[in-house]
N, C-alpha and C positions, 0 to 999 in steps of 0.2 A: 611205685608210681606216685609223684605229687604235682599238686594242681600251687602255680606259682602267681600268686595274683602281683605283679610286676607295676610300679608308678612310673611311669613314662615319661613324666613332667609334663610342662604347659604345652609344646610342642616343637621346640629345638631337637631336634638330634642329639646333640652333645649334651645335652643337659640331665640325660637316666645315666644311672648308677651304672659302674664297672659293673657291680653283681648281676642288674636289670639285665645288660648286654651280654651279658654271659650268658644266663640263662634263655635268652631270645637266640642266640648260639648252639646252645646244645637241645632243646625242647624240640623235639619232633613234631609238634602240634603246635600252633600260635594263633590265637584268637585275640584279637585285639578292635577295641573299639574305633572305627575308624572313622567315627564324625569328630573325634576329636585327637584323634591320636595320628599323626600322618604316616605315611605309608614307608617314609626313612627309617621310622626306630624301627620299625620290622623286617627291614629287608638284610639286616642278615639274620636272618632264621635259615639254618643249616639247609642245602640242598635237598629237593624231594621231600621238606615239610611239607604237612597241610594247616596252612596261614588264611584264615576268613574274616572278613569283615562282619565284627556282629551288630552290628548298627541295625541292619535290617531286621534282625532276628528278637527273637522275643525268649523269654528264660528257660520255656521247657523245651526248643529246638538247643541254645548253650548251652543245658546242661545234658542234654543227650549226647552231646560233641564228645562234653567229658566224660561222662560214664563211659562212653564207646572208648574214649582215649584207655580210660584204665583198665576195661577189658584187656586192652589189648598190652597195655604195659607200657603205657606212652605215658614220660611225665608233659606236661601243659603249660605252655605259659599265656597266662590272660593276664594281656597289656590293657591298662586303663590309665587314663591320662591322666597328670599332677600328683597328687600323693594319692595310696588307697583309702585311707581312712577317713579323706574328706569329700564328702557326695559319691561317692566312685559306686556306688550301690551293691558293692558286695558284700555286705548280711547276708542276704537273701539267700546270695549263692553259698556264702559258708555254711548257711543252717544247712543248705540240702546237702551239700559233701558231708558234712557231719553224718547226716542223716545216712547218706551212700557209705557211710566209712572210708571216705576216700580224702587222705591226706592233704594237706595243703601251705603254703607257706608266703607269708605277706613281706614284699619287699619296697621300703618304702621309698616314694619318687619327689622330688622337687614339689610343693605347691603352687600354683598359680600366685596367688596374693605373697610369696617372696621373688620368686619371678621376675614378679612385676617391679616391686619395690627395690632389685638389684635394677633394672633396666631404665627405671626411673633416677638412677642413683639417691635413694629415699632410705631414713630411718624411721620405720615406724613407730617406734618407740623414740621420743625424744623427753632428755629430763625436764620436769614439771609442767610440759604439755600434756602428755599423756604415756600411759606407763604399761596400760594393759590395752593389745588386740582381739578384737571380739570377730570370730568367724561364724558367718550366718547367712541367711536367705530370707527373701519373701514367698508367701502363699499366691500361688495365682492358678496354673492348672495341674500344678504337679500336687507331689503330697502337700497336707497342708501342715502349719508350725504348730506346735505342742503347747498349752497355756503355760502364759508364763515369757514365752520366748519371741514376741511381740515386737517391731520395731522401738515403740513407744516406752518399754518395761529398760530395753535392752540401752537407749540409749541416755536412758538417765545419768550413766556413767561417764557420758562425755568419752569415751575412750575410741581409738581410732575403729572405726567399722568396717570389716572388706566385706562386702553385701555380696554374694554370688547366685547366679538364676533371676536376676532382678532386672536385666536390661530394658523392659518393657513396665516395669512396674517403679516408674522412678516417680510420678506425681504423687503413689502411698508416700514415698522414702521422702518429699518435701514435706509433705503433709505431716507426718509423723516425725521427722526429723528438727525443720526448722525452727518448732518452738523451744527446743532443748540447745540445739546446738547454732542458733540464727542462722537468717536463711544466708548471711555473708559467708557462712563455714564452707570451706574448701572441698569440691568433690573432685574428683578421679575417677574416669573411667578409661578402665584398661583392658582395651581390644583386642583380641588373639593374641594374646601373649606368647614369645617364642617363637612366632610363625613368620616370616616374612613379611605379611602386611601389618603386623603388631604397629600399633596406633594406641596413645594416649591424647585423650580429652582432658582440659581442665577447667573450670569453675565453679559454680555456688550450685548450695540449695536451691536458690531461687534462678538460675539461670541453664542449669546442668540439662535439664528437659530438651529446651529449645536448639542444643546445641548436638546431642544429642541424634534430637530428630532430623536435624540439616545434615548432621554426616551419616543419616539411614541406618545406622545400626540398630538392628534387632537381637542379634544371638552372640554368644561366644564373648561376654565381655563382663569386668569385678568391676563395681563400684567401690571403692574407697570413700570415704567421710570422715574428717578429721581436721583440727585444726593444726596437726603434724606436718600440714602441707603448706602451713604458710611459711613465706620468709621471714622470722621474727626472730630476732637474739633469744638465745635460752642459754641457762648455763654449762659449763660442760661435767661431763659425767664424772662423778668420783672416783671414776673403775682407774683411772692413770693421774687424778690428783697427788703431786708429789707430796702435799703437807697430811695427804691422810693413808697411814700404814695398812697394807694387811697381811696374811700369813707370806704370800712366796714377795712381801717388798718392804725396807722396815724405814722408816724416815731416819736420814743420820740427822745426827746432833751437831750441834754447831760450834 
């Protein structure tokens, strides 16, 4: 019996993994998070599964699910949405399977912030704007940031930010943001990604709030920050520069 912690992606259908879909296939048990995972990626879970929404559920009724599952000889698939390994909160649940001896295997699923930036037709990485993505969050009722990992600290680097959990904590993100990267710098906010009413916002530091608040969004949405989002010339990448060689391309001679 193993417990399949499965990435669902943002919330397309088509967007989990062949392996995801297989396993939500053949898994006799399917728990999947259902405030953000929709009700598509799981419906095909084999006939006479028991599929629960754990939204409502808190960790020691999940992991009773599974231990009962592995009593019984059922392997499990817990679908959690966008990749597992970013917010998806499964430590928690690893340590206790550990703890259980009970098996498990992470299959990783699309994230939200490439998603978005497929959907946006966006490279987050553009040459000598910016080179490195920084994924992160703000503190407000959930856990809080670790010293060190700070808006402030983080964005020294200028480097493109996809800020996730922050949809209501946007006046920190001007606050803390706009001395480093001006309040002109370019924000994105990108709405239920993959879902049908997927909605992208765009403007500033200094204007993202207001706008923001006029299209009511509270939950379910990445901020972006970056000047990767302006329309600027930049150069193009070296990776298909004909005048500079690398191993599998060699410049002929003339």
């Amino acid at each position: 019996m193993t417990v399949y912690f499965i990435g669902a992606g943002p919330g397309d259908p088509d967007l989990i993994t062949v392996k995801g879909q297989r396993l939500i296939a053949s898994c006799p048990v399917c728990l999947y998070a259902g405030s953000l995972v929709p009700p598509a990626v799981v419906a095909g879970a084999p006939e006479g599964a028991k599929v629960m929404d754990t939204a409502p559920m808190h960790l020691d009724e999940i992991m009773a699910e599974i231990v009962a599952a592995h009593a019984r000889g059922e392997d499990v698939a817990r679908v959690h949405s966008g990749d597992p390994s970013l917010y998806g909160a499964i430590a928690e649940q690893i340590r206790r399977l550990r703890a259980e001896g009970i098996p498990f295997e992470i299959v990783p699923g699309v994230p939200a912030y490439a998603a978005a930036a497929a959907a946006m037709g966006q490279e987050l990485t553009v040459p000598e704007q910016a080179q490195t993505v920084i994924l992160t969050r703000t503190s407000m009722q959930s856990t809080g940031m670790p010293e060190h990992e700070d808006l402030a600290t983080l964005g020294q680097s200028r480097a493109t930010l996809a800020i996730h959990l922050s949809i209501r904590n946007l006046l920190h993100i001007e606050r803390e943001l706009a001395p480093l990267y001006g309040a002109d710098c370019p924000v994105v906010v990108a709405y239920r990604v993959g879902w049908p009413d997927q909605a992208f916002l765009r403007g500033t530091l200094s204007d993202i709030r207001s706008k923001v608040r006029a299209a009511k969004l509270t939950r379910t949405a990445l901020v972006f920050v970056g000047r990767v989002f302006e329309e600027t010339d930049f150069p193009d990448s070296a990776l298909y520069d004909s005048a500079k060689p690398h191993v599998l391309r060699k410049v002929e001679k003339a």
